[in-house]
Structure formats: structure tokens, C-alpha cells
KEKE-422362 format. One record per atom (N, C-alpha, C): atom name; x, y, z. Coordinates in Angstrom, 2 decimals, padded with zeros to 5 digits, m for minus. Example, Ala and Ser with C-alpha at 12.3 -4.5 7.8 and 13.67 -1.06 7.14 Angstrom:
<nodes>
NODE, N, 013.19, m005.69, 007.80
NODE, CA, 012.30, m004.50, 007.80
NODE, C, 013.20, m003.30, 007.80
NODE, N, 012.85, m002.25, 007.08
NODE, CA, 013.67, m001.06, 007.14
NODE, C, 012.90, 000.03, 007.87
</nodes>
This chain:
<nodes>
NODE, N, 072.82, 028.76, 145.99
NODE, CA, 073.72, 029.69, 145.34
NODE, C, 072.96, 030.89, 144.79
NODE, N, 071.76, 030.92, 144.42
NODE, CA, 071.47, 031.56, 143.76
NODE, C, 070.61, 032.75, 144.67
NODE, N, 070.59, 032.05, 145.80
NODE, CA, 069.59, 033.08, 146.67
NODE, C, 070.78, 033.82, 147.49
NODE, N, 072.28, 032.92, 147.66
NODE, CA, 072.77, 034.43, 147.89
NODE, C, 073.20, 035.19, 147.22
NODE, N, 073.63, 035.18, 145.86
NODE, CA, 073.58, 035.79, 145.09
NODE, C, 072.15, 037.09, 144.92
NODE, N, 071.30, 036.79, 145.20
NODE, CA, 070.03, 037.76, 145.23
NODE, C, 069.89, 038.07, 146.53
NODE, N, 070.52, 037.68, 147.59
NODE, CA, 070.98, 038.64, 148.63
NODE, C, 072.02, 039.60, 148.20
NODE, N, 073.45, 039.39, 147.61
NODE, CA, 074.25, 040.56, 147.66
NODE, C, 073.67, 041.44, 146.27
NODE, N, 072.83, 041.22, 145.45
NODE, CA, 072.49, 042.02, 144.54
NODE, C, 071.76, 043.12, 144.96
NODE, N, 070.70, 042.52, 146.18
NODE, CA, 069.95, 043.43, 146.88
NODE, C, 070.71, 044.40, 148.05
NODE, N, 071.52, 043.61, 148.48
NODE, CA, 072.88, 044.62, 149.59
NODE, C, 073.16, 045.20, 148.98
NODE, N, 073.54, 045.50, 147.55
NODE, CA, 074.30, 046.30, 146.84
NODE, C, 073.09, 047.35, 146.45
NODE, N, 071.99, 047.27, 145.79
NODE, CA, 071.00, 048.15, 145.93
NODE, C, 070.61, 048.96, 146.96
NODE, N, 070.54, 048.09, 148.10
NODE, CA, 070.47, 049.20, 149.63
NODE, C, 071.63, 049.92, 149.79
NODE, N, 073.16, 049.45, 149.07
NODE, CA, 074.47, 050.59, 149.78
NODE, C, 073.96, 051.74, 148.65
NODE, N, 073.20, 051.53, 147.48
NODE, CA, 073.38, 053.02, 146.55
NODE, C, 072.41, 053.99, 146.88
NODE, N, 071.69, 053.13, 147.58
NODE, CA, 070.20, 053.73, 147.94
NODE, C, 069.26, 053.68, 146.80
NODE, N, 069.01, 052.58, 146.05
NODE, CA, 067.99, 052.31, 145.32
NODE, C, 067.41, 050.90, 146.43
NODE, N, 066.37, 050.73, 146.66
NODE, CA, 065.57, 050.02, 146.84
NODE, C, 065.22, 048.72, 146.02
NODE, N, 064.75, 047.07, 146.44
NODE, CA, 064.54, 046.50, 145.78
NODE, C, 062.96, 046.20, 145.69
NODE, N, 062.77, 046.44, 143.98
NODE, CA, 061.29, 046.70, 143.65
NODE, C, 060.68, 045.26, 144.08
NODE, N, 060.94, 044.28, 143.86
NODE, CA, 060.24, 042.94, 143.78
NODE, C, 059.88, 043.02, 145.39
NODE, N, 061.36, 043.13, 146.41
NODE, CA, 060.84, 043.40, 147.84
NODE, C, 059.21, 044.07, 148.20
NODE, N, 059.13, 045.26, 147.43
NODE, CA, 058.66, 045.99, 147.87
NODE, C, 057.23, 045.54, 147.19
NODE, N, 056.92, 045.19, 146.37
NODE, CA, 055.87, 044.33, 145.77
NODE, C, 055.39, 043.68, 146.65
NODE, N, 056.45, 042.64, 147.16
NODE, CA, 055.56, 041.34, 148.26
NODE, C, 055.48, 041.50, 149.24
NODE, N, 055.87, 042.76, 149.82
NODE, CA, 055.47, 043.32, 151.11
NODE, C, 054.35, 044.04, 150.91
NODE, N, 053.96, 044.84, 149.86
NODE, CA, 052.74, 045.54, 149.19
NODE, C, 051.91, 044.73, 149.28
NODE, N, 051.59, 043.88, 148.63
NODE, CA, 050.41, 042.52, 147.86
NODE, C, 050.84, 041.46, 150.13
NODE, N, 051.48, 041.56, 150.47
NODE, CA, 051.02, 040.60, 151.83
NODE, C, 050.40, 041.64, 152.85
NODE, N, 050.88, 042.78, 153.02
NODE, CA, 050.91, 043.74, 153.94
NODE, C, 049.47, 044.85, 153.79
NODE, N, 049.39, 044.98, 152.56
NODE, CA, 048.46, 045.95, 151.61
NODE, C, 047.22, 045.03, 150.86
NODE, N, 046.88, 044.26, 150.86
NODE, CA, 046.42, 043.83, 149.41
NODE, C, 045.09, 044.41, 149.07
NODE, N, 044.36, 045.11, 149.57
NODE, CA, 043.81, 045.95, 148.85
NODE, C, 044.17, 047.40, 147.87
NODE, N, 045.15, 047.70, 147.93
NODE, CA, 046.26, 048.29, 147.56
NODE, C, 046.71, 048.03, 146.20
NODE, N, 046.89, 049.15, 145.14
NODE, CA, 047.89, 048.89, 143.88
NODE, C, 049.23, 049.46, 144.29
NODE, N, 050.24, 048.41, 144.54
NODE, CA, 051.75, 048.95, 144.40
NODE, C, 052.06, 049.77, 143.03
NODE, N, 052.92, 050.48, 143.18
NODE, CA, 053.23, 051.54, 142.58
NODE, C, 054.16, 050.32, 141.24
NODE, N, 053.80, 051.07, 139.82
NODE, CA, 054.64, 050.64, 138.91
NODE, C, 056.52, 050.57, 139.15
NODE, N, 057.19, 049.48, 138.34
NODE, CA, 058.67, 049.66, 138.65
NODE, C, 059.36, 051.31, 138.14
NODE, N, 058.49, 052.09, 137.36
NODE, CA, 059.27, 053.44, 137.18
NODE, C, 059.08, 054.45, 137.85
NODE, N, 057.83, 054.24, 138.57
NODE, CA, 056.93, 054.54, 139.83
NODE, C, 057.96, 054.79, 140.82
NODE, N, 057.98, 053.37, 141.15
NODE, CA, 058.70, 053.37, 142.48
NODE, C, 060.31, 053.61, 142.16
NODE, N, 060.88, 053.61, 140.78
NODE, CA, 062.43, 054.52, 140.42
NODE, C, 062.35, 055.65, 140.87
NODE, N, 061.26, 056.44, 140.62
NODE, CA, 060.89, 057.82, 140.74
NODE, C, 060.87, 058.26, 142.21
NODE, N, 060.08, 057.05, 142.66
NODE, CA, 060.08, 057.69, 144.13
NODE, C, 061.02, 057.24, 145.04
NODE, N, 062.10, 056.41, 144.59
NODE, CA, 063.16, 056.57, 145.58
NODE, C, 064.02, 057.44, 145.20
NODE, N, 064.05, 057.84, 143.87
NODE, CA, 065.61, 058.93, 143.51
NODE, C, 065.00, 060.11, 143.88
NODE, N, 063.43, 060.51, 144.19
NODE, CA, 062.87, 061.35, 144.74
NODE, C, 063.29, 061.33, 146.15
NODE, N, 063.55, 060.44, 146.80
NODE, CA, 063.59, 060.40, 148.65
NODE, C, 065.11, 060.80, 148.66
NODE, N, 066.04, 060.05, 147.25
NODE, CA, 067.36, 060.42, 148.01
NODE, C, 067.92, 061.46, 147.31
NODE, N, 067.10, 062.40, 146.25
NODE, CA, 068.07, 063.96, 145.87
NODE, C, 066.60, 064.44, 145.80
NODE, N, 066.27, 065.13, 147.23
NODE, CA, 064.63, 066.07, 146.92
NODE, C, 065.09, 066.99, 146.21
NODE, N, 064.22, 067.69, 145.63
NODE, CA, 064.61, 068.51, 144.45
NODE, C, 062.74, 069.40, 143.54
NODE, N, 062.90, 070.20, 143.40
NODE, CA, 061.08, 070.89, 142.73
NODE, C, 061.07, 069.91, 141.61
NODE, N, 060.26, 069.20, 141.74
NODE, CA, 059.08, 068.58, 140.30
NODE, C, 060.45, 067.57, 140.38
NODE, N, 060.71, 067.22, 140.88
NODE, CA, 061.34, 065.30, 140.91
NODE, C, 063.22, 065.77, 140.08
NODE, N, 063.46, 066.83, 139.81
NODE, CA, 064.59, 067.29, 139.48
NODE, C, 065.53, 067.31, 140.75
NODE, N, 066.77, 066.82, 140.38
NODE, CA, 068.11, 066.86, 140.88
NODE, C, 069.08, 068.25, 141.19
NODE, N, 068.50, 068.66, 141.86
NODE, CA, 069.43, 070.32, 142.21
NODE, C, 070.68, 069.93, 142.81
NODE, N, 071.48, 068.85, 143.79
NODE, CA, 072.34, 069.09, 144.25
NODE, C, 072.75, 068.33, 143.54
NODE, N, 074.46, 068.01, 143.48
NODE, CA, 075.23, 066.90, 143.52
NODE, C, 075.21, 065.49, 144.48
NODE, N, 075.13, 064.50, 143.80
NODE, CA, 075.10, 063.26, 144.46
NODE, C, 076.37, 062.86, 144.80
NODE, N, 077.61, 063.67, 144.80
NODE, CA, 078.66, 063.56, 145.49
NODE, C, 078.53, 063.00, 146.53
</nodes>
């Protein structure tokens, strides 16, 4: 129960277009491990960066 539950929590993160950090950790640390994954405000930053580009990490358009 609980793992699908942390499947649709994470479906629901991919429909807003935030990313799931823990994912992205254990793909970091298996895939990377010489590598420091990016902090969790880190990687906030750099996905609301991928989905409203914008000068210096600011929001110019509407997310309409």
C-alpha cells in the first residue's frame, strides 16, 4: 500500500513538473558516486529553473 501510494505521489510531481528529489539522489549516489548531488533547494531551484527560464532564476512569464 504504501509503495503505491509513493508511486502516485511521485506521478503527481511529474504531471506539475517538479521532479522527485529522493529519485534523483539514488540515481546520483548509483549512477554518479563520485559525485555530490545537488542539495533538496538546489535541485527546487533547478527544476523551477528548467520549467519558467527566466535572467538570474526569476519568473518572467506566466505559468498559465
Amino acid at each position: 500500500m504504501k509503495n503505491i501510494f509513493m508511486r502516485l505521489v511521485q506521478a503527481a510531481r511529474l504531471m506539475v513538473g517538479m521532479g522527485d528529489y529522493d529519485a534523483y539522489v539514488m540515481h546520483y549516489q548509483s549512477h554518479h558516486p563520485k559525485l555530490t548531488p545537488m542539495t533538496r533547494e538546489e535541485y527546487f531551484l533547478n527544476r523551477l529553473q528548467a520549467r519558467y527560464p527566466g535572467k538570474k532564476g526569476n519568473i518572467n512569464r506566466c505559468p498559465c
